[in-house]
N, CA and C atoms of all chains as a GROMACS GRO file, in nm:
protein
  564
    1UNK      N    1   0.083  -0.120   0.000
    1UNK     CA    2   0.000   0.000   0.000
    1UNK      C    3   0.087   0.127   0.000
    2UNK      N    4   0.198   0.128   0.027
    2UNK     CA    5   0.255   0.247   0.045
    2UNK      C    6   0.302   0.226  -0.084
    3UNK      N    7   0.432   0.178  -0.098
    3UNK     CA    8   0.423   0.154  -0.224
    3UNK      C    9   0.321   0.233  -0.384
    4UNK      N   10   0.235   0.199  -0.346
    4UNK     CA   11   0.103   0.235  -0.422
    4UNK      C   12   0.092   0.385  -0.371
    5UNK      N   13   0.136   0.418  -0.281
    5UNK     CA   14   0.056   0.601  -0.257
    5UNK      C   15   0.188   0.666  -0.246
    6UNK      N   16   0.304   0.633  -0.287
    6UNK     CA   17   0.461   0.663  -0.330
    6UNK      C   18   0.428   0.754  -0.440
    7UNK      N   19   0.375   0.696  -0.555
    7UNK     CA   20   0.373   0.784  -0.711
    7UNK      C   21   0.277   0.895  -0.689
    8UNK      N   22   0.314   0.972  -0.683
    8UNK     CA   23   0.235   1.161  -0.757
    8UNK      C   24   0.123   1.110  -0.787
    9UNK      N   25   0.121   1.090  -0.916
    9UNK     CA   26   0.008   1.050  -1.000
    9UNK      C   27  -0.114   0.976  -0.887
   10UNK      N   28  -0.057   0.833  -0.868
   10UNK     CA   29  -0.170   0.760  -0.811
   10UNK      C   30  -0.193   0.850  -0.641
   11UNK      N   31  -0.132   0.882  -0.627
   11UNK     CA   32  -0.174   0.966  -0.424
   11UNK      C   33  -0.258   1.106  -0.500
   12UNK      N   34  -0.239   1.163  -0.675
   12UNK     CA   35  -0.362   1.290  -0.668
   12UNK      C   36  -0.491   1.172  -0.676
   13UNK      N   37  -0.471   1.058  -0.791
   13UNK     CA   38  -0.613   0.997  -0.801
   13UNK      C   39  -0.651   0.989  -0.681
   14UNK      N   40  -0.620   0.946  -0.554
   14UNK     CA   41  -0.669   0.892  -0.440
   14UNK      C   42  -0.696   1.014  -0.334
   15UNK      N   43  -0.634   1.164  -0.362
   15UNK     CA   44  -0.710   1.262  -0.286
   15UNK      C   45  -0.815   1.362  -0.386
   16UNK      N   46  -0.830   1.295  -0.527
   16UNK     CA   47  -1.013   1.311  -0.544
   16UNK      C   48  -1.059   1.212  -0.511
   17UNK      N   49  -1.093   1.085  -0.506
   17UNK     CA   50  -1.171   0.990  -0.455
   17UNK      C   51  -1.170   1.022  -0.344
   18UNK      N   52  -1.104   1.036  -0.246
   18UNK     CA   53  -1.165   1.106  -0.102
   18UNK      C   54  -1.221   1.233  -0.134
   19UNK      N   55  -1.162   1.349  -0.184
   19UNK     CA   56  -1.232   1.478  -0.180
   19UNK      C   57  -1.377   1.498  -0.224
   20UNK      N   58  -1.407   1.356  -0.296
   20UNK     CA   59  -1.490   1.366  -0.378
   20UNK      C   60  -1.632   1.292  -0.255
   21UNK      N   61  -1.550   1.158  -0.243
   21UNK     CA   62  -1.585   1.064  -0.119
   21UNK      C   63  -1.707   0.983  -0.230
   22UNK      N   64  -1.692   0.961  -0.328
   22UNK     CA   65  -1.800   0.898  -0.369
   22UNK      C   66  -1.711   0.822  -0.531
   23UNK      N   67  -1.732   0.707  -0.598
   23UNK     CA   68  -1.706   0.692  -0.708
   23UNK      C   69  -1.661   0.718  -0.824
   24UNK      N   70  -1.573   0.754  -0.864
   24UNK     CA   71  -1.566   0.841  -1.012
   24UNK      C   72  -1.476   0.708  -1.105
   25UNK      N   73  -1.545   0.795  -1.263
   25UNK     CA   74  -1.492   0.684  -1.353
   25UNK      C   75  -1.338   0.720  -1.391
   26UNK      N   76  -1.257   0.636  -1.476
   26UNK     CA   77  -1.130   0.653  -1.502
   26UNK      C   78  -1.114   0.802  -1.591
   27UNK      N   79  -1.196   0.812  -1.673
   27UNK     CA   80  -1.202   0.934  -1.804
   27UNK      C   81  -1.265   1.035  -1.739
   28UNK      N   82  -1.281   1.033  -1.558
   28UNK     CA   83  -1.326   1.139  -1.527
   28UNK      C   84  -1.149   1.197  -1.447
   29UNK      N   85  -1.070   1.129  -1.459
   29UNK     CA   86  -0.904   1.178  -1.427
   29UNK      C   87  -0.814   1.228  -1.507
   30UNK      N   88  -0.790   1.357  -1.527
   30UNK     CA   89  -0.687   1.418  -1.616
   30UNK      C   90  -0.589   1.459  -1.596
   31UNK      N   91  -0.511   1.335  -1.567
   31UNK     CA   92  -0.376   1.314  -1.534
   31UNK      C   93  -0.283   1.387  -1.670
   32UNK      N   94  -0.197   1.456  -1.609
   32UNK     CA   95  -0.057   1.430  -1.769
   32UNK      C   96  -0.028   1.331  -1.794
   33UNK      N   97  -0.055   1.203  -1.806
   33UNK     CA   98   0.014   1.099  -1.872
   33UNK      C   99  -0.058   1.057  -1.934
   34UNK      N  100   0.028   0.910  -2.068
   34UNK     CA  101  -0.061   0.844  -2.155
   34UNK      C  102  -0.138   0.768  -2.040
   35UNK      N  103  -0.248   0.762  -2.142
   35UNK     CA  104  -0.393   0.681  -2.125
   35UNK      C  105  -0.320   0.563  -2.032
   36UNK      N  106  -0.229   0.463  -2.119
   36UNK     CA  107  -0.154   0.300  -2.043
   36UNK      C  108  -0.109   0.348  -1.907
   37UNK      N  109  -0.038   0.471  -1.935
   37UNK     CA  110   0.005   0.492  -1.807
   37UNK      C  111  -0.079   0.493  -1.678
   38UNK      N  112  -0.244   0.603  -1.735
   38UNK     CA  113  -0.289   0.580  -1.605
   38UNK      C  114  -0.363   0.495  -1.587
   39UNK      N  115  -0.428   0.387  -1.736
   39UNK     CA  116  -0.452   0.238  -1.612
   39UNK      C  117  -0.387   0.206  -1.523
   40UNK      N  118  -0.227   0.199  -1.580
   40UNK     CA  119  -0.135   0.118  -1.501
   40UNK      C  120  -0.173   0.162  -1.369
   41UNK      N  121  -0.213   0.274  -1.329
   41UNK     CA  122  -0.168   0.362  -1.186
   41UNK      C  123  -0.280   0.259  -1.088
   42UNK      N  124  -0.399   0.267  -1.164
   42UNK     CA  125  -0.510   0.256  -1.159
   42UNK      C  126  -0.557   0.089  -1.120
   43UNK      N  127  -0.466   0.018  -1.185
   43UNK     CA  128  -0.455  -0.122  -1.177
   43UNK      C  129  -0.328  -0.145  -1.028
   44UNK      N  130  -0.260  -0.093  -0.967
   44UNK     CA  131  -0.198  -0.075  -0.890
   44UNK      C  132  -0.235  -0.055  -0.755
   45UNK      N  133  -0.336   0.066  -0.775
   45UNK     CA  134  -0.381   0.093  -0.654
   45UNK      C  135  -0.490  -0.067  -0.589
   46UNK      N  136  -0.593  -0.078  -0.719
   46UNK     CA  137  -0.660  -0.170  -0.721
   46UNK      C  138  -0.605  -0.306  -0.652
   47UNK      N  139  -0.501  -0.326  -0.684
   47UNK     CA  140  -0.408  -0.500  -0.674
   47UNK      C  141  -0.329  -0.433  -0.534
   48UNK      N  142  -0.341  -0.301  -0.493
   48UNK     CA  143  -0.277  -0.328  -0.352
   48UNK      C  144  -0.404  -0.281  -0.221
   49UNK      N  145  -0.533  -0.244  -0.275
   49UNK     CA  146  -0.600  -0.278  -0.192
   49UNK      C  147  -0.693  -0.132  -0.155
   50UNK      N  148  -0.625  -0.068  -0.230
   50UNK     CA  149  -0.621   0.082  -0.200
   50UNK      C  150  -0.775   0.156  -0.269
   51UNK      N  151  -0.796   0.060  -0.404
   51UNK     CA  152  -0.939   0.116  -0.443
   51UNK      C  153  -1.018  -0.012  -0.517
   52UNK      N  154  -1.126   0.020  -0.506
   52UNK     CA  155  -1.197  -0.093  -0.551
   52UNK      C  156  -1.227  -0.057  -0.719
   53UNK      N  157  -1.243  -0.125  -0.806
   53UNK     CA  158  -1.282  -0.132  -0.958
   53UNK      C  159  -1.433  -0.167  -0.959
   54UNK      N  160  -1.525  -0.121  -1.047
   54UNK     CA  161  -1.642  -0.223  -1.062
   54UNK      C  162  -1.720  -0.155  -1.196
   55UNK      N  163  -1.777  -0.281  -1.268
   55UNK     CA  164  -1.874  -0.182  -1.407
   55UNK      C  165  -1.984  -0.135  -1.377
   56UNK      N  166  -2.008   0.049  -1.360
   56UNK     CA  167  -2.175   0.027  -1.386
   56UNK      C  168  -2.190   0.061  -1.483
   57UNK      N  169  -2.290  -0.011  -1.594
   57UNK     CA  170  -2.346   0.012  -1.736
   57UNK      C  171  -2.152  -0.001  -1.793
   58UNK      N  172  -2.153   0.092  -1.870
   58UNK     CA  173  -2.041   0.100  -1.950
   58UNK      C  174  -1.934   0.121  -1.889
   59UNK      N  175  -1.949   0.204  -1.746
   59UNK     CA  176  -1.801   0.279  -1.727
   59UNK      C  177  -1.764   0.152  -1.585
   60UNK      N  178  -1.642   0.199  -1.628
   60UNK     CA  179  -1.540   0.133  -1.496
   60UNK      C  180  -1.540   0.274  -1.376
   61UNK      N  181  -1.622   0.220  -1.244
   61UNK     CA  182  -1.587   0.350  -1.196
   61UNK      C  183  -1.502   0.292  -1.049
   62UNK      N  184  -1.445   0.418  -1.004
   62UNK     CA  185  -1.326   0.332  -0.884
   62UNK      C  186  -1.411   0.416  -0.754
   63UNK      N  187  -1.348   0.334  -0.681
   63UNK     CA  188  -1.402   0.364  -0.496
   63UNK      C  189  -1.281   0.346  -0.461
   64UNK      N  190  -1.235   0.485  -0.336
   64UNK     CA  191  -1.150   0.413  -0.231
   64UNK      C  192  -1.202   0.364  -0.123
   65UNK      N  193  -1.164   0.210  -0.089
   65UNK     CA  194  -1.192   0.181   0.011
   65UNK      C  195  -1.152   0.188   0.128
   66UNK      N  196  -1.170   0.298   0.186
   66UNK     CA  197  -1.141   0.427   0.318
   66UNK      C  198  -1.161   0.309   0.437
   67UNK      N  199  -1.307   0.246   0.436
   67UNK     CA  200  -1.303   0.158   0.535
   67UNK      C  201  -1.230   0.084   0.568
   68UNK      N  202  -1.189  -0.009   0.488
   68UNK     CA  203  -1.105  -0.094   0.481
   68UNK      C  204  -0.988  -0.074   0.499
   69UNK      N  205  -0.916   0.032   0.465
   69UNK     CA  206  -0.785   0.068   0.507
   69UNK      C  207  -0.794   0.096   0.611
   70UNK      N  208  -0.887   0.191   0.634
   70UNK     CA  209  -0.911   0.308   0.780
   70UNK      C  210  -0.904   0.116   0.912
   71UNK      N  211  -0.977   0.045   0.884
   71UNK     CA  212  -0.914  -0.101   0.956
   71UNK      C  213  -0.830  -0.145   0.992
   72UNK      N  214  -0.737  -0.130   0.874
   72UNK     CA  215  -0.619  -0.220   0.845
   72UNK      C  216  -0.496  -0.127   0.904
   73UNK      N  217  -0.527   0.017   0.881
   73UNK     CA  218  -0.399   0.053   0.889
   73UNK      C  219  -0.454   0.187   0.912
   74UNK      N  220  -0.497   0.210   1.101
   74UNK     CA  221  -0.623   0.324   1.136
   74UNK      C  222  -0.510   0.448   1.147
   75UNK      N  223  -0.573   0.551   1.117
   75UNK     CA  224  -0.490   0.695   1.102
   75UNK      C  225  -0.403   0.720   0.980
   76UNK      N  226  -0.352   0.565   0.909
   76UNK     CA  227  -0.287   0.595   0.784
   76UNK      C  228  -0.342   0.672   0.643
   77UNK      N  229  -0.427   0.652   0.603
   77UNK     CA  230  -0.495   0.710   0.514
   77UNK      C  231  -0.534   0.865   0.562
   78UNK      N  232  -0.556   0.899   0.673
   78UNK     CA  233  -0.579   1.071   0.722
   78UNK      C  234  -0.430   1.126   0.691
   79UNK      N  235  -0.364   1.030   0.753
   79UNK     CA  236  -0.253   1.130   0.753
   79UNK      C  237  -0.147   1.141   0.612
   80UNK      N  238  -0.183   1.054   0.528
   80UNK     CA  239  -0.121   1.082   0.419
   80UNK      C  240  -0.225   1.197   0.348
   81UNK      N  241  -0.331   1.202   0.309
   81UNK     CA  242  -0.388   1.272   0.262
   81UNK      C  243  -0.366   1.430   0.311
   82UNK      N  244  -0.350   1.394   0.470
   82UNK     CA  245  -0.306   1.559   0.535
   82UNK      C  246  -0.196   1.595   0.444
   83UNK      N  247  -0.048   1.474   0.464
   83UNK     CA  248   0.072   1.512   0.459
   83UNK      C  249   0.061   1.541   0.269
   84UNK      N  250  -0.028   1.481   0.228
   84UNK     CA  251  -0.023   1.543   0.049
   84UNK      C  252  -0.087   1.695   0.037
   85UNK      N  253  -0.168   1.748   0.094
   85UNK     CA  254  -0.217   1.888   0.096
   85UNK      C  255  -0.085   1.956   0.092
   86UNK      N  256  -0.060   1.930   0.247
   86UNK     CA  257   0.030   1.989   0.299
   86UNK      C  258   0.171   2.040   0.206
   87UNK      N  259   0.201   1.929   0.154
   87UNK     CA  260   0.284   1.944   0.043
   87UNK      C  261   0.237   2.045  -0.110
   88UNK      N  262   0.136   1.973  -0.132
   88UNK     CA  263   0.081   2.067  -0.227
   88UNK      C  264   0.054   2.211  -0.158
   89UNK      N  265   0.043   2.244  -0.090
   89UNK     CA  266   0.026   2.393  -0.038
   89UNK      C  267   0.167   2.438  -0.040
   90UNK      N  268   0.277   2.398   0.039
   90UNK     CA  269   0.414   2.421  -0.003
   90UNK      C  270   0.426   2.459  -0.151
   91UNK      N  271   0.440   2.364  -0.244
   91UNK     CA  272   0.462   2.357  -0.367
   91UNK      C  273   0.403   2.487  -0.407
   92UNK      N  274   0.288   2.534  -0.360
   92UNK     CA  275   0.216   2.588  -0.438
   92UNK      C  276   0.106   2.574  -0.576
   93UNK      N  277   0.049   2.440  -0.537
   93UNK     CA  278  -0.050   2.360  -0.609
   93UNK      C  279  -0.160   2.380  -0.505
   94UNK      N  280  -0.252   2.283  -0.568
   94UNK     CA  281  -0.375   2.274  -0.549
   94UNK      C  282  -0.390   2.267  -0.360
   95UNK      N  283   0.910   1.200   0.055
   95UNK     CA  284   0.922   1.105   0.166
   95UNK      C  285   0.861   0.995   0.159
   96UNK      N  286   0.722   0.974   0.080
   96UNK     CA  287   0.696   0.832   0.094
   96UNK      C  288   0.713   0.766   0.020
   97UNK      N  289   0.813   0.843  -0.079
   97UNK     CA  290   0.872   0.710  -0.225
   97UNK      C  291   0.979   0.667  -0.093
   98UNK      N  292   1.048   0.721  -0.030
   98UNK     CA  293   1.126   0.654   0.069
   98UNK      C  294   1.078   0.584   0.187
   99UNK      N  295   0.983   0.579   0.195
   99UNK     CA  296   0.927   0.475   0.332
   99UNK      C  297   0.870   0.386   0.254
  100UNK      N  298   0.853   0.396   0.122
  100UNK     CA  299   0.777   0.252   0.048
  100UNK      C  300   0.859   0.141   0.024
  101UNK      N  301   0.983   0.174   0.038
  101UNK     CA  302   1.072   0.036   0.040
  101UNK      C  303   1.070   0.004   0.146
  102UNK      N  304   1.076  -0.134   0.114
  102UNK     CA  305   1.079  -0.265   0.268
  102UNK      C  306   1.184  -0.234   0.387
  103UNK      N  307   1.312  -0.242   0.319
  103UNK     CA  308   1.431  -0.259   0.410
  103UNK      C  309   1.411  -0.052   0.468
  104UNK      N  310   1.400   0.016   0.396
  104UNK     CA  311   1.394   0.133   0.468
  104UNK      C  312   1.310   0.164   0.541
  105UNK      N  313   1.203   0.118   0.527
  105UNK     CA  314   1.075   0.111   0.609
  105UNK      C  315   1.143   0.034   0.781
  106UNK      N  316   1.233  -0.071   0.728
  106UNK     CA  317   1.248  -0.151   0.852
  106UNK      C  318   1.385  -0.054   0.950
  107UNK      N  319   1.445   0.010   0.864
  107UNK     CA  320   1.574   0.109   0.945
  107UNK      C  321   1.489   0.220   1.007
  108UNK      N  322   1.390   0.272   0.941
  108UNK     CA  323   1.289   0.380   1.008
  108UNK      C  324   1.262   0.314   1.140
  109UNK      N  325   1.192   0.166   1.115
  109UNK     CA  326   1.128   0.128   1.221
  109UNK      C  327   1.207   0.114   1.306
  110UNK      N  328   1.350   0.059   1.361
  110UNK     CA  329   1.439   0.078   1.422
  110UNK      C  330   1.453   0.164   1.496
  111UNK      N  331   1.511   0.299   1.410
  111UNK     CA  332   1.557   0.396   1.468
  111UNK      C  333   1.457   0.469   1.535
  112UNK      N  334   1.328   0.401   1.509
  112UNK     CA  335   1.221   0.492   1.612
  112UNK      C  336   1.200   0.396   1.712
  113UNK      N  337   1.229   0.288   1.786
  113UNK     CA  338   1.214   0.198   1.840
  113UNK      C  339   1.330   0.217   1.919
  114UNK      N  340   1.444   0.211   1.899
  114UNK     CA  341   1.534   0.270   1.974
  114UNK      C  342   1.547   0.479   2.026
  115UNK      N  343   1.504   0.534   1.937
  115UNK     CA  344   1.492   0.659   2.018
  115UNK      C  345   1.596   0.706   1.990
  116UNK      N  346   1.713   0.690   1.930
  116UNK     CA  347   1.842   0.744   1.944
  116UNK      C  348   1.936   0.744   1.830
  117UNK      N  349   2.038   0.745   1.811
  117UNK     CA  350   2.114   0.754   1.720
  117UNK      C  351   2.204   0.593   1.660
  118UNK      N  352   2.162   0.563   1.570
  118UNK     CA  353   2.241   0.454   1.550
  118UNK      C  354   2.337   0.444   1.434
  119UNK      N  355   2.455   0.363   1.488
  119UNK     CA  356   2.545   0.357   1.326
  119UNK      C  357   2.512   0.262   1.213
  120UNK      N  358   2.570   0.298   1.124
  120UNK     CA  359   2.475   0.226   1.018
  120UNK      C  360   2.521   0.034   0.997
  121UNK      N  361   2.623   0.029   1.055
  121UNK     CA  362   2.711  -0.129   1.109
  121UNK      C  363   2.582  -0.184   1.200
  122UNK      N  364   2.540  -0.064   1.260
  122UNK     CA  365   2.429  -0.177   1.382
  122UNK      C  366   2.314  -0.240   1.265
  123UNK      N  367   2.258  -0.178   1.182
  123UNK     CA  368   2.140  -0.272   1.106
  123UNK      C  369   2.215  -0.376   0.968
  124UNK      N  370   2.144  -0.540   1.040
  124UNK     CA  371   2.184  -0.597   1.021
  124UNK      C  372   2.092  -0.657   0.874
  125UNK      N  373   2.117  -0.558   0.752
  125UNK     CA  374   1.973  -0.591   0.642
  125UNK      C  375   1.994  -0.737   0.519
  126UNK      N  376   1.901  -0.800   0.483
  126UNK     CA  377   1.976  -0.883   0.388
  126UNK      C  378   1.961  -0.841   0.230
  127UNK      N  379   2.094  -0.742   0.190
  127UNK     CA  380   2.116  -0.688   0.140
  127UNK      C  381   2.228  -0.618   0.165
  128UNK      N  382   2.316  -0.625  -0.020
  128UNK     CA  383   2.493  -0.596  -0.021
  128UNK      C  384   2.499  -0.427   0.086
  129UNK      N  385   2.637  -0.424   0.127
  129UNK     CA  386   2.699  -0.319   0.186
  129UNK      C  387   2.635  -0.153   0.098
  130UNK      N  388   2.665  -0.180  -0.013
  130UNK     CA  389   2.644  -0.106  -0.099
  130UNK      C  390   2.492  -0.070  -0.089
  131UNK      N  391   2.416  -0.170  -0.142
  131UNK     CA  392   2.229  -0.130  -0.069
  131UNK      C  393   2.204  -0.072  -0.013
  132UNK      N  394   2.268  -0.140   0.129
  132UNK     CA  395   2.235  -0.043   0.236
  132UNK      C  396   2.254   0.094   0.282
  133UNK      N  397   2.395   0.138   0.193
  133UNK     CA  398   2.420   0.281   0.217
  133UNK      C  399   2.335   0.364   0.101
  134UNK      N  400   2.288   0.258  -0.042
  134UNK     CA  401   2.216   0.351  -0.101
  134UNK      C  402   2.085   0.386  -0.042
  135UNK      N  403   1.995   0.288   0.074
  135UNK     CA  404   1.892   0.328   0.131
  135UNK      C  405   1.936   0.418   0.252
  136UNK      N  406   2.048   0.372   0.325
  136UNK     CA  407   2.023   0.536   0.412
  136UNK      C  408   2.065   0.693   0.311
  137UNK      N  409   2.125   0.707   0.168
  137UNK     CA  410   2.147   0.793   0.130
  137UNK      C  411   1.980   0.871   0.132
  138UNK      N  412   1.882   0.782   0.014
  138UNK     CA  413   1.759   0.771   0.005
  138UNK      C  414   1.688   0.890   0.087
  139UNK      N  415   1.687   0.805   0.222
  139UNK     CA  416   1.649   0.828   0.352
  139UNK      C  417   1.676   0.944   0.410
  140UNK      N  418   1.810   1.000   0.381
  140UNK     CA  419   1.898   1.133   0.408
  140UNK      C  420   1.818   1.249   0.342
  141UNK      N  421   1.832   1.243   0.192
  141UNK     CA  422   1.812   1.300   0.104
  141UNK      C  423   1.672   1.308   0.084
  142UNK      N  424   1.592   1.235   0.140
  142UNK     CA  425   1.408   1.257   0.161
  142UNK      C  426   1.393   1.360   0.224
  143UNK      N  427   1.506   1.343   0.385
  143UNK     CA  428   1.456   1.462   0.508
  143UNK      C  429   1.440   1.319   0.651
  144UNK      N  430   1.458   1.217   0.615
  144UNK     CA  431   1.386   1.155   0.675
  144UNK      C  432   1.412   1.153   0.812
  145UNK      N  433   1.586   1.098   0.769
  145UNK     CA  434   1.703   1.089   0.886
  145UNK      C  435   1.815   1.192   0.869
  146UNK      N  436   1.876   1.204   0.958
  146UNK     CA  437   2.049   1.285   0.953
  146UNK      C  438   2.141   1.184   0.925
  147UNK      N  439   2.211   1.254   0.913
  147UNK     CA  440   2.334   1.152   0.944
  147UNK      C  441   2.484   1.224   1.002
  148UNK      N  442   2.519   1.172   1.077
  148UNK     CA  443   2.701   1.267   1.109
  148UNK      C  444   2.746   1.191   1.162
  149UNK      N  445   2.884   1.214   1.138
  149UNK     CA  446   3.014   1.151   1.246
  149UNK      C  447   3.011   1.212   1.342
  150UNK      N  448   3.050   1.091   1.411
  150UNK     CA  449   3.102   1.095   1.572
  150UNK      C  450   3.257   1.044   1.566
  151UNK      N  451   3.361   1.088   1.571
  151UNK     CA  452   3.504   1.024   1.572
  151UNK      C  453   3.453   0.948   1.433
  152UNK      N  454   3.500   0.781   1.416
  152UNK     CA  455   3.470   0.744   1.304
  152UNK      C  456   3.353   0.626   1.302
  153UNK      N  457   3.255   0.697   1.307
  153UNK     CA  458   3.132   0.600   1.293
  153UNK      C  459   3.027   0.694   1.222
  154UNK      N  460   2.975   0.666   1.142
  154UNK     CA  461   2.853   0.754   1.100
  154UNK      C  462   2.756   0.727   1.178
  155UNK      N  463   2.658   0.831   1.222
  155UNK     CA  464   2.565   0.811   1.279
  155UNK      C  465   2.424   0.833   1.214
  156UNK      N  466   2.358   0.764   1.240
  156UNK     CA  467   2.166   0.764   1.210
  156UNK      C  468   2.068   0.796   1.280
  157UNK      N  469   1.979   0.898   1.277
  157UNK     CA  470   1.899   0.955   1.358
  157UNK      C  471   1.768   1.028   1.290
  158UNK      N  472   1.715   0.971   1.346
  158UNK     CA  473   1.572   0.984   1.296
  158UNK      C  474   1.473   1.121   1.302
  159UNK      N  475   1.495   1.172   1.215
  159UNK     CA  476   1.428   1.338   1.219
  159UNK      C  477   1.233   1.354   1.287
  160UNK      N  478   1.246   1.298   1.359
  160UNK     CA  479   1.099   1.265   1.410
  160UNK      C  480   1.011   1.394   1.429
  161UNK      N  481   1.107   1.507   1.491
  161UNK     CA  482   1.020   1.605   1.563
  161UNK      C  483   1.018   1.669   1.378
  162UNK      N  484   1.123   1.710   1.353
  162UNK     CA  485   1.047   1.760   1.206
  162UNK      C  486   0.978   1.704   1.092
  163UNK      N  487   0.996   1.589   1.046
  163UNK     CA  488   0.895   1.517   1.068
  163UNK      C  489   0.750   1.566   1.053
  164UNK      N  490   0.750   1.557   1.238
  164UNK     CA  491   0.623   1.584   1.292
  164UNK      C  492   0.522   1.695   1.247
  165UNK      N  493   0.639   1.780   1.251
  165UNK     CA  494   0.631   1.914   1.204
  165UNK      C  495   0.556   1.963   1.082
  166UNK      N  496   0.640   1.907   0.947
  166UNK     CA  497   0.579   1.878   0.851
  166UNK      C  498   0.451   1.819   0.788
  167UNK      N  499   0.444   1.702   0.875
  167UNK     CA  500   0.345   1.640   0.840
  167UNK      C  501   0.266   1.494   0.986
  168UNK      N  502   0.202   1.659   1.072
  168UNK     CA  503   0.202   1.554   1.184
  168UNK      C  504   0.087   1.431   1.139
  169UNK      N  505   0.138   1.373   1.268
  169UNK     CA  506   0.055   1.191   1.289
  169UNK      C  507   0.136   1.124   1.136
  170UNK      N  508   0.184   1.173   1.057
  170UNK     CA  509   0.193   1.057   0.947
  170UNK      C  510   0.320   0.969   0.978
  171UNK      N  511   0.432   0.992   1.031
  171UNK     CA  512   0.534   0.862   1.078
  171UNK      C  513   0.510   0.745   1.173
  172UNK      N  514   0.387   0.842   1.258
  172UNK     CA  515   0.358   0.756   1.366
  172UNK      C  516   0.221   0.632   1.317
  173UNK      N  517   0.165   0.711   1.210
  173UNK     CA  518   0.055   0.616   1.163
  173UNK      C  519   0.138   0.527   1.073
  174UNK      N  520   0.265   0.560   0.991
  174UNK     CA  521   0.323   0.478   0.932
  174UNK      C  522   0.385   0.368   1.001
  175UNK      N  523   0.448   0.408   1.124
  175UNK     CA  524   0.499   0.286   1.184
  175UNK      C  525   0.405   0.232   1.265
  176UNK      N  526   0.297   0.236   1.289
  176UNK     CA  527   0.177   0.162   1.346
  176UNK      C  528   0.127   0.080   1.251
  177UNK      N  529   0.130   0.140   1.135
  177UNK     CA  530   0.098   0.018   0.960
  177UNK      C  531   0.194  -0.074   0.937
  178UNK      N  532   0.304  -0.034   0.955
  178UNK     CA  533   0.427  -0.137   0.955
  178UNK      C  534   0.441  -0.223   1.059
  179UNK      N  535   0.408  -0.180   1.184
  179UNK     CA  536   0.406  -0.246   1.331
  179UNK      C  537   0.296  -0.391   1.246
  180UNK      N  538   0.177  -0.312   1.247
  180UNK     CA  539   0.014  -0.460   1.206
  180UNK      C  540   0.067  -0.504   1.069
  181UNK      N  541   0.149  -0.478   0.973
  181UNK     CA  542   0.134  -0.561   0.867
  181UNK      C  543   0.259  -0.671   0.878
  182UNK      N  544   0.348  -0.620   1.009
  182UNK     CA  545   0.478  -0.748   1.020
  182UNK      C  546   0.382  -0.835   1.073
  183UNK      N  547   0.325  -0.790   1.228
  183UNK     CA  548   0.250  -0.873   1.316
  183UNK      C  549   0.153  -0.977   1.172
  184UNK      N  550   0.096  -0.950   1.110
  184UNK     CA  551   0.017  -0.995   0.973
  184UNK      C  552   0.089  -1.092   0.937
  185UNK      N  553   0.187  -1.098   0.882
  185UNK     CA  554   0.325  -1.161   0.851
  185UNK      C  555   0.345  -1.256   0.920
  186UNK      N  556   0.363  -1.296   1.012
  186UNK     CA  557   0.404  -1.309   1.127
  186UNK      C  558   0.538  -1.290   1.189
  187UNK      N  559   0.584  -1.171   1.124
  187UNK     CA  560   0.728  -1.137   1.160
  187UNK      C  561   0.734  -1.102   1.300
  188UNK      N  562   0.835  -1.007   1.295
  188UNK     CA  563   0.838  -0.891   1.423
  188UNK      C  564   0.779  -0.768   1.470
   0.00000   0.00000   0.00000
C-alpha cells in the first residue's frame, strides 16, 4: 500500500476519490500521462488494496476503500492525505 | 518522503531507529542486502529529510528526524509505523 501512494500520480487519483468521497470513472481523471500509463496507476492501486474497480453500465468507476484501510492501517490514510495537501500547499499547487 | 518509506528494508531502518529513540550507526542494522544497498537506502532516507546523518570520531551516525517530521506532516510517521508495526504482526514477523 505504500508503495502504491509513493507515485504523484496515483496519491492525486486517491485525494479526489476522497475529496470527492463517492465513485468516479477513469475518463473522469486528467492526469498528464498516456492513457496506459494511467490504467497502469489505476490497476496498482486496485491489486494493492487501496481502491476498488467495478462496471456500472459501461463505465469502470473506482471507490476508495477508506473503510477498509481506515481497519487495516487506522490513522494511515488521514494522515497521508493531510501530509499530500500539505505538500501541495508548499509547492504551491492545489 | 513516501517514495522513501515505500521500500521494505527502509521502512524496517525507520522502524528501528524509532524503536530505539536514538542515534544509530549504520554497522548496527543488520539488512539482507549488499553493503552497498544499504548505504544507497540510508542515502535515500537522508536525502528525503527523513534521517540525519554525522560523524562521531569514526562512525557515522543515524537519527531519525521525528520532531520535524512531525512538524511537517504531523501523525503521518507515527501512523506509518503503526501500519508497519500490524502488517509485520500480519506476517508473522516482528
Amino acid at each position: 500500500m505504500l508503495h502504491a501512494l509513493s507515485d504523484p500520480m496515483r496519491l492525486q487519483i486517491v485525494r479526489e476519490l476522497a475529496a470527492v468521497g463517492d465513485e468516479l470513472s477513469c475518463s473522469h481523471f486528467d492526469l498528464p500521462v498516456t492513457k496506459s500509463t494511467t490504467t497502469h496507476h489505476f490497476r496498482v492501486l486496485r491489486e494493492s488494496g487501496v481502491i476498488q474497480q467495478v462496471y456500472r453500465g459501461t463505465a469502470k468507476m473506482n471507490g476508495l476503500r477508506k473503510d477498509d484501510l481506515d481497519g487495516l492501517f487506522p490513522g494511515l490514510l488521514d494522515a497521508l492525505l493531510d501530509a499530500a495537501t500539505r505538500q501541495a500547499a508548499r509547492l504551491g499547487g492545489a
